[in-house]
C-alpha beads as a LAMMPS data file, in Angstrom:
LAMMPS data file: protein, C-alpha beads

307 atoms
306 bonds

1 atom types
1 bond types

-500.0 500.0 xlo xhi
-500.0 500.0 ylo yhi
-500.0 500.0 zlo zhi

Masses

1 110.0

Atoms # bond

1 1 1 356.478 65.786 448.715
2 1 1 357.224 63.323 451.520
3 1 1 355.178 65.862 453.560
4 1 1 352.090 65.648 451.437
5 1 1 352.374 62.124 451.728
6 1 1 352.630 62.002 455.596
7 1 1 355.812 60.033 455.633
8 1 1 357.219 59.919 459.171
9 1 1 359.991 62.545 459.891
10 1 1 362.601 59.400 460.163
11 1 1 361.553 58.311 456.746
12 1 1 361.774 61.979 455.367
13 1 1 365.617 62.087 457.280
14 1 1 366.623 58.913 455.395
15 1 1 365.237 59.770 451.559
16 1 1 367.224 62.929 452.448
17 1 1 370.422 61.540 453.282
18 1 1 370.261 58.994 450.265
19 1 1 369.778 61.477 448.038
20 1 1 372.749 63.792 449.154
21 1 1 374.772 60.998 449.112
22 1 1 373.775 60.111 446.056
23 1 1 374.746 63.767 444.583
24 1 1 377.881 64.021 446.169
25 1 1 378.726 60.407 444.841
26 1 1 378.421 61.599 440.820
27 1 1 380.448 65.400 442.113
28 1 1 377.565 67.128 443.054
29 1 1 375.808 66.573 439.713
30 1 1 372.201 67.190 439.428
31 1 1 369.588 64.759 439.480
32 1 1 368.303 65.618 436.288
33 1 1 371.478 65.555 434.406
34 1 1 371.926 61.975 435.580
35 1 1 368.969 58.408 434.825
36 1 1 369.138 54.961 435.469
37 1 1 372.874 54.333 435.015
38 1 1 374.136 56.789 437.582
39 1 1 371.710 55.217 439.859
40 1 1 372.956 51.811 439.185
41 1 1 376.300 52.959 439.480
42 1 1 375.504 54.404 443.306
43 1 1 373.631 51.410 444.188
44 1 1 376.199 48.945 442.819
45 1 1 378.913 50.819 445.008
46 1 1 376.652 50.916 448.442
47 1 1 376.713 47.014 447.485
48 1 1 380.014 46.375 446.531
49 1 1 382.426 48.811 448.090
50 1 1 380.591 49.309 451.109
51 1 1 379.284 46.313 451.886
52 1 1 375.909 47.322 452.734
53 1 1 373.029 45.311 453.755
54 1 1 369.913 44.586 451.697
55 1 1 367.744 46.823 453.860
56 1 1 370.214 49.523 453.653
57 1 1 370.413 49.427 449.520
58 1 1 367.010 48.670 449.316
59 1 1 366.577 52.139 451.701
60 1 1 368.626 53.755 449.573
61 1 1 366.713 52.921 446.103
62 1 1 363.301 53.937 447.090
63 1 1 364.816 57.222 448.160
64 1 1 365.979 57.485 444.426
65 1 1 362.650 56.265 443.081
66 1 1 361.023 58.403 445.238
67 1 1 362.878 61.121 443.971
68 1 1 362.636 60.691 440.196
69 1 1 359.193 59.201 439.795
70 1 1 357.466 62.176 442.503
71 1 1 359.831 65.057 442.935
72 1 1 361.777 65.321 439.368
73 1 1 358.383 63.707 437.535
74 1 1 360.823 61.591 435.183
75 1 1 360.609 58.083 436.167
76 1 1 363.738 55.670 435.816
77 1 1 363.104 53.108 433.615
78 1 1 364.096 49.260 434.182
79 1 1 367.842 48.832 436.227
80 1 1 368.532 45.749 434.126
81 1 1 372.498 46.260 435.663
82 1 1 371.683 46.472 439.213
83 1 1 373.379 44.155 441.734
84 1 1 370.946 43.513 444.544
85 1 1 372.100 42.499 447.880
86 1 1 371.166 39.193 449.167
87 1 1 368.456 38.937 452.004
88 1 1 369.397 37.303 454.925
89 1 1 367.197 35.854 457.218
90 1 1 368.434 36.626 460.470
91 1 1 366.996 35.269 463.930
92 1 1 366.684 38.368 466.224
93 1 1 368.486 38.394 469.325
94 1 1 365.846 37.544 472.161
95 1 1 367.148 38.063 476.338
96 1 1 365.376 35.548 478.758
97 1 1 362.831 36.408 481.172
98 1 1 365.732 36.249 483.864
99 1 1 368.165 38.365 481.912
100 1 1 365.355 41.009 481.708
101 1 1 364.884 41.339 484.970
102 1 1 368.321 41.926 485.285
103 1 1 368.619 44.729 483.390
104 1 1 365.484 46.367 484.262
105 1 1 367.025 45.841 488.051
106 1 1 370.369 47.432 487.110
107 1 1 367.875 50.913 485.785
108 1 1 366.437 53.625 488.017
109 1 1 364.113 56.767 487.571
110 1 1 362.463 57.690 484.472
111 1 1 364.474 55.030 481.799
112 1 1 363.883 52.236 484.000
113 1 1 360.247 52.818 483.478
114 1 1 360.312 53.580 480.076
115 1 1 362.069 50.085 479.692
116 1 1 359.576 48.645 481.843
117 1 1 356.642 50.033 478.833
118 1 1 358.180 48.708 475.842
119 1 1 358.838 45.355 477.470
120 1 1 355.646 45.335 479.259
121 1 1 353.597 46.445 476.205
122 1 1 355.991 45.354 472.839
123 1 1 356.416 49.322 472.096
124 1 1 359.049 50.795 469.677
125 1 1 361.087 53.116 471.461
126 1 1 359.517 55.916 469.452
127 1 1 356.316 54.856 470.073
128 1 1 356.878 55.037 473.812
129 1 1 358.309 58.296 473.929
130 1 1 355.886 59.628 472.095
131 1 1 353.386 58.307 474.329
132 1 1 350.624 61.172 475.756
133 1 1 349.068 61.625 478.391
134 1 1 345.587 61.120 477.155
135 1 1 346.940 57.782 475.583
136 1 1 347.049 55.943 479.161
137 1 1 344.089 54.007 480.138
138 1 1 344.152 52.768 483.587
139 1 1 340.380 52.002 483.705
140 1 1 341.088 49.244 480.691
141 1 1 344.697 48.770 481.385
142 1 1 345.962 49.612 477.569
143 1 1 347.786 52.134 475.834
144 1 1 347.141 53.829 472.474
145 1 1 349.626 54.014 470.045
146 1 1 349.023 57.000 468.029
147 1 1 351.251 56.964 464.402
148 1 1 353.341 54.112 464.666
149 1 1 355.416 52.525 462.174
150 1 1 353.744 52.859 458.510
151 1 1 351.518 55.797 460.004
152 1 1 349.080 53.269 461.836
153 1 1 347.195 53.630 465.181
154 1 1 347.030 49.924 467.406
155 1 1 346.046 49.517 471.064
156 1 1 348.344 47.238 473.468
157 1 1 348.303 46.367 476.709
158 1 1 349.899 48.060 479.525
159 1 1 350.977 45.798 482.407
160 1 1 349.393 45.912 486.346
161 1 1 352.410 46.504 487.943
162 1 1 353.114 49.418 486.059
163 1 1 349.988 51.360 487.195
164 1 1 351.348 52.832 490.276
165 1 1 354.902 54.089 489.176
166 1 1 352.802 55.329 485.785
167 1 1 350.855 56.926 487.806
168 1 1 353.390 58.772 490.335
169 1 1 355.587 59.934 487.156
170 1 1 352.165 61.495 485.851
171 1 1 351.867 63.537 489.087
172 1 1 355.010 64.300 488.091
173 1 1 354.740 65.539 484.883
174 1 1 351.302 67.579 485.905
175 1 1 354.150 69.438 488.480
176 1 1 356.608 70.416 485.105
177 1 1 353.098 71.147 483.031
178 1 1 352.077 73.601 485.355
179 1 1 355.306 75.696 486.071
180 1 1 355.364 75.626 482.203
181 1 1 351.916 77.141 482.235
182 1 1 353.017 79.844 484.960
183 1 1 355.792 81.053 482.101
184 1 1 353.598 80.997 479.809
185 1 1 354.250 78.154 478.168
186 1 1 352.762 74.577 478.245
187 1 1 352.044 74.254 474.878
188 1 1 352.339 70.745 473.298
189 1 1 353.025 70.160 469.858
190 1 1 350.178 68.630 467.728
191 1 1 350.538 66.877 464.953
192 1 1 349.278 68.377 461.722
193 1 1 347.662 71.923 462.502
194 1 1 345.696 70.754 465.209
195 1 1 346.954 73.305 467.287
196 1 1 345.177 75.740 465.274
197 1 1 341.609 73.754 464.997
198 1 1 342.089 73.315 468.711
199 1 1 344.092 76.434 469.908
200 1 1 343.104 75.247 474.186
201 1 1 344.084 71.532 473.523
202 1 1 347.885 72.126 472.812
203 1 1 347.911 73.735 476.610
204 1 1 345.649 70.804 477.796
205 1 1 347.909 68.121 480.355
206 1 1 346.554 65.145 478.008
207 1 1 348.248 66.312 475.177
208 1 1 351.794 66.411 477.002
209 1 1 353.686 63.846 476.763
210 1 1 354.678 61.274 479.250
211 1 1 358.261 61.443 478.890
212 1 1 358.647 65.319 478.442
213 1 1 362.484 66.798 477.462
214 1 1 364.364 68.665 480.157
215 1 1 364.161 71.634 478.079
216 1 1 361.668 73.982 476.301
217 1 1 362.053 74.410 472.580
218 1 1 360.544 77.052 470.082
219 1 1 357.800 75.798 467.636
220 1 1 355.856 77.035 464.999
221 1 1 358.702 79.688 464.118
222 1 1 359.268 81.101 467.183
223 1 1 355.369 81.697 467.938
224 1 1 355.236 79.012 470.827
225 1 1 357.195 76.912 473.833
226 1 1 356.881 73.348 473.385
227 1 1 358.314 70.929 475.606
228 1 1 359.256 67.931 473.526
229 1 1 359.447 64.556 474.749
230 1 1 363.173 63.131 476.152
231 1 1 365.763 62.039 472.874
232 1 1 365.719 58.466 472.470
233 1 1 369.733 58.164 472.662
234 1 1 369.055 58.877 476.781
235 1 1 367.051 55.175 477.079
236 1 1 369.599 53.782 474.484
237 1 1 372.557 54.483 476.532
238 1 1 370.857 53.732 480.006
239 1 1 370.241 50.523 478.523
240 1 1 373.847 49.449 477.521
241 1 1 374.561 50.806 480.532
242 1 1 372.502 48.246 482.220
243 1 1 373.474 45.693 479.859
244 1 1 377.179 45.711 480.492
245 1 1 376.297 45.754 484.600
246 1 1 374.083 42.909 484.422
247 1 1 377.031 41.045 483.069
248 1 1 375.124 39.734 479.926
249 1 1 377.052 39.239 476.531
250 1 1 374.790 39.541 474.245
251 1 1 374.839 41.924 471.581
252 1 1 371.221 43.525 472.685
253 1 1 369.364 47.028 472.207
254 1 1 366.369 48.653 473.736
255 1 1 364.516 47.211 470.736
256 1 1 365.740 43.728 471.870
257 1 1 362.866 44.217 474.655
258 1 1 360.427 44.410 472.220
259 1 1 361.576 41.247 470.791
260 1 1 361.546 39.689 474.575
261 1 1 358.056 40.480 474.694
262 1 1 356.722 38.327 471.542
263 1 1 358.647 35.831 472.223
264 1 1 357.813 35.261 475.957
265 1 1 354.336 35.784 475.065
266 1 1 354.762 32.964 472.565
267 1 1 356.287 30.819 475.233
268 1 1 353.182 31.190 477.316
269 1 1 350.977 29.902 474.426
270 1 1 349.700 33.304 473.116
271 1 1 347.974 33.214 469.861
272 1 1 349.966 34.402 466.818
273 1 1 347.605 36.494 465.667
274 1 1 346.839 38.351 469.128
275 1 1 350.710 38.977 469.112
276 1 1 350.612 40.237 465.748
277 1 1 347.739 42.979 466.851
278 1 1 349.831 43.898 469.994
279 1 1 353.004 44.432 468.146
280 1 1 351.320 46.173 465.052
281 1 1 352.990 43.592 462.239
282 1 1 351.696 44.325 458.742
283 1 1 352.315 40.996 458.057
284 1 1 351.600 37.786 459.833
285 1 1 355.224 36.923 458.002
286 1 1 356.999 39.351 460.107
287 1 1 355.419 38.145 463.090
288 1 1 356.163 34.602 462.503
289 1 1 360.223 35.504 463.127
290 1 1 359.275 34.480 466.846
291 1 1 358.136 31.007 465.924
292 1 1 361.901 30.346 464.534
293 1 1 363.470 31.711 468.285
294 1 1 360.994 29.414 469.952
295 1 1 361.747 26.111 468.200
296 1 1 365.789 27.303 468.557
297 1 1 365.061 27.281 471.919
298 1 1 363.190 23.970 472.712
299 1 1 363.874 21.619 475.081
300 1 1 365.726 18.924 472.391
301 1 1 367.924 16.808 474.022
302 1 1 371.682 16.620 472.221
303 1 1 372.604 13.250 471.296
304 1 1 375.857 13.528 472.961
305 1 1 374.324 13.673 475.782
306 1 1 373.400 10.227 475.660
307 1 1 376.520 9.090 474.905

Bonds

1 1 1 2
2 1 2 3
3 1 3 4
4 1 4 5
5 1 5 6
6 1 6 7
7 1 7 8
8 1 8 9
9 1 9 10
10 1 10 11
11 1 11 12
12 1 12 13
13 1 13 14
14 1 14 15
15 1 15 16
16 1 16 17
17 1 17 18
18 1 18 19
19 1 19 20
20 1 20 21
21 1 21 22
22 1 22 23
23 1 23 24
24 1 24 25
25 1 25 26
26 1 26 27
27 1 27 28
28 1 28 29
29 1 29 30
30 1 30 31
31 1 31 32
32 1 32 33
33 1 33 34
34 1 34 35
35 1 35 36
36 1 36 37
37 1 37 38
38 1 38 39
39 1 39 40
40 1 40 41
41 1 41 42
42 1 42 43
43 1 43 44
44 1 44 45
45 1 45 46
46 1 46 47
47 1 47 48
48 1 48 49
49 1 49 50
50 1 50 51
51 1 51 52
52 1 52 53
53 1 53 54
54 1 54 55
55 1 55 56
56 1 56 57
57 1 57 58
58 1 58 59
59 1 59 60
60 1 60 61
61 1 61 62
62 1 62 63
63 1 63 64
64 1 64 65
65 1 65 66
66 1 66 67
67 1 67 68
68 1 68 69
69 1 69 70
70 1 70 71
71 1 71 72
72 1 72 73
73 1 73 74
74 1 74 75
75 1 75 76
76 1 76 77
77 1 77 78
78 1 78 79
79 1 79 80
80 1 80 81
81 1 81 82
82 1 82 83
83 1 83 84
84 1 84 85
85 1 85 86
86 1 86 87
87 1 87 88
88 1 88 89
89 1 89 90
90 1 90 91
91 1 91 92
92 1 92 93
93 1 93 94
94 1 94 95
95 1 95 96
96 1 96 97
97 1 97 98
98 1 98 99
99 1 99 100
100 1 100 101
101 1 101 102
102 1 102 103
103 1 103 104
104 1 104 105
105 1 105 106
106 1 106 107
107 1 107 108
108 1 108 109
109 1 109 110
110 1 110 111
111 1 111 112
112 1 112 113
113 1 113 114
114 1 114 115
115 1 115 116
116 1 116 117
117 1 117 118
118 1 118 119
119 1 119 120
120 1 120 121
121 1 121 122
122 1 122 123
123 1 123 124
124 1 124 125
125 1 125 126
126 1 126 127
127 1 127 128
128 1 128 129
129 1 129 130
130 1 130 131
131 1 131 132
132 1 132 133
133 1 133 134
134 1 134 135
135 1 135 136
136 1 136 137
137 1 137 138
138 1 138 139
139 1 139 140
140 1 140 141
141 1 141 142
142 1 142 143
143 1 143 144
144 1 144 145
145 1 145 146
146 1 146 147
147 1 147 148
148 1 148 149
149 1 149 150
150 1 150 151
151 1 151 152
152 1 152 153
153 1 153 154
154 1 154 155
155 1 155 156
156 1 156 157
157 1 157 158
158 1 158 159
159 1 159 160
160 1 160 161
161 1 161 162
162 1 162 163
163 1 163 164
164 1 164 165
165 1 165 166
166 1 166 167
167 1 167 168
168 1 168 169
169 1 169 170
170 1 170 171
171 1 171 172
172 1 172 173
173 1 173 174
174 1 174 175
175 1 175 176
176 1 176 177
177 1 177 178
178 1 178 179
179 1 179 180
180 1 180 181
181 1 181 182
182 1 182 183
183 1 183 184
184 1 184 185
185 1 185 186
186 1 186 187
187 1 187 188
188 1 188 189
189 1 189 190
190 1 190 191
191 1 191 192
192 1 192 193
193 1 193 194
194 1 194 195
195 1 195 196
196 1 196 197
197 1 197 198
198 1 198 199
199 1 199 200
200 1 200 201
201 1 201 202
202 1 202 203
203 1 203 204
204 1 204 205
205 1 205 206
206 1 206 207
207 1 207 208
208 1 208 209
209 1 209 210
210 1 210 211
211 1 211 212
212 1 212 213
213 1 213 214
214 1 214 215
215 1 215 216
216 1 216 217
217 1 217 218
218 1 218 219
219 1 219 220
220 1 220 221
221 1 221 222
222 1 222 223
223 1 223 224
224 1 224 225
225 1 225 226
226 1 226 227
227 1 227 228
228 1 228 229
229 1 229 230
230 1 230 231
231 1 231 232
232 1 232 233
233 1 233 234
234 1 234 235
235 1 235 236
236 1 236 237
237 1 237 238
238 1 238 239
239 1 239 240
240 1 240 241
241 1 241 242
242 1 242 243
243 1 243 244
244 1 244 245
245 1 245 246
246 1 246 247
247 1 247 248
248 1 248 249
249 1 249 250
250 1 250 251
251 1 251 252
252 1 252 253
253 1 253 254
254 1 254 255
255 1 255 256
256 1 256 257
257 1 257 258
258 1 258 259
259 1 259 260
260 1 260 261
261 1 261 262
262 1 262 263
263 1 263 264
264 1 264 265
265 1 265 266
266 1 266 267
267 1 267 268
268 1 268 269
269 1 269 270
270 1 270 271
271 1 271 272
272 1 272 273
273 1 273 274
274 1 274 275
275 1 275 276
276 1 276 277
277 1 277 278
278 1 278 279
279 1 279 280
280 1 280 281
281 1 281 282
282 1 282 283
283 1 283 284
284 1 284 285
285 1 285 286
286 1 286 287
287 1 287 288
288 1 288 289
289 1 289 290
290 1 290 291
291 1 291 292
292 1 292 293
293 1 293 294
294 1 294 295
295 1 295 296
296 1 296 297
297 1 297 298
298 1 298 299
299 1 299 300
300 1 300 301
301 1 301 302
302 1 302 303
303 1 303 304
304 1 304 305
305 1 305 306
306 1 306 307
């Protein structure tokens, strides 16, 4: 169902693991035995006894919903008992211009570029790793993002300085594609069945990816060799690595370079609404966020300081 729906394999993983744990939290009863009170019962607990955050409960019931209202057909009814968490509004953490180059400084090879990207162009880590080939534009200077959060397609920019490194990693990458091709492999995977519409494409270099794994991996039961692109834990743990060199305490991810980039781009007097387009925000709301790290920020003068 979340197939038919063309959910993103992370949302498919997490309606997955709610729903286990939902099962193994009523002994493994099933779904159809139990309604709105067992659900209320699991939701209450994530709440109380666990001490989950709103995201995570509210995660958790549109798994649940999900599950009764399009896989079982049997819709729960109003959860008149359920204790929601309460949203917090949370200011993200946001590394200066200084502390970025820093980090980036304290990386090397193939996850200091990838760092570069998603600071230089606002990317999700998935969306950079799942960057092709074919989505680099040097003639424009942009990047494609193909599938992104909520299943949506946006164009960004990709920064000058990155042209020539991009560019000698792609030479790169042509070297693995080909050796791949001589063991007769060098297939990419597509999504949907493209592969099958276009049966030359998924052995094309544009459809690699620009962070290929070190490995080849079956695909389409055994039928094919796909090199995949790199597991995002590599960048994550490069990055703390960096982090904890650069001598910065400050509790910051990857993802904190996205946030970097908004805000900086704020700073400079970028329009709201371009930023919103870069990052791919739904919501203007969501964008807004940065405004809040900006005025925190400001140049406002302490009055004991003029004491």
């Amino acid at each position: 169902m979340c197939r038919r729906r063309h959910f993103s394999f992370r949302t498919e993983e997490a309606y997955i693991h709610w729903i286990k744990r939902f099962i193994f939290f009523h002994q493994k009863r099933h779904p159809n035995l139990m309604g709105v009170s067992e659900v209320e019962a699991f939701l209450n607990h994530l709440a109380v006894d666990r001490y989950c955050s709103a995201s995570t409960q509210t995660q958790a019931l549109n798994a649940l919903v999900f599950l009764y209202q399009e896989v079982l057909a049997n819709p729960l009814g109003n959860m008149k008992g359920l204790q929601r968490v309460q949203q917090r509004h949370r200011v993200p953490v946001v590394l200066s211009i200084s502390e970025v180059k820093k980090i980036l400084d304290n990386m090397n090879g193939t996850c200091q570029l990838i760092a570069q990207l998603i600071y230089g162009a606002g990317l999700r880590v998935n969306e950079c790793l799942g960057l092709r080939v074919k989505d680099i534009d040097f003639e424009t200077g942009s990047l494609s993002v193909r599938d992104g959060k909520g299943g949506k397609d946006r164009t960004t920019l990709l920064a000058k300085q990155l042209f020539v490194p991009l560019q000698k990693h792609l030479v790169k990458v042509a070297q693995i594609h080909q050796t791949d091709l001589n063991r007769g492999a060098g297939f990419a995977a597509m999504p949907g069945a493209l592969y099958k519409k276009y049966p030359m494409a998924s052995r094309s270099l544009a459809w690699q990816y620009v962070f290929p794994s070190s490995v080849l991996r079956d695909w389409s039961q055994g039928q094919m060799k796909v090199r995949w692109h790199m597991s995002d834990s590599t960048i994550q743990k490069a990055f703390k690595l960096a982090l904890r060199h650069a001598k910065i305490e400050k509790h910051a991810s990857i993802h904190t370079l996205r946030h970097s980039f908004a805000t900086h781009l704020l700073s400079a007097g970028t329009d709201i609404r371009t930023i919103q387009l870069l990052l791919g925000h739904r919501s203007l709301q969501t964008t807004m966020i940065y405004t809040h790290v900006i005025e925190a920020t400001k140049s406002v003068i302490s009055p004991f300081d003029n004491l």
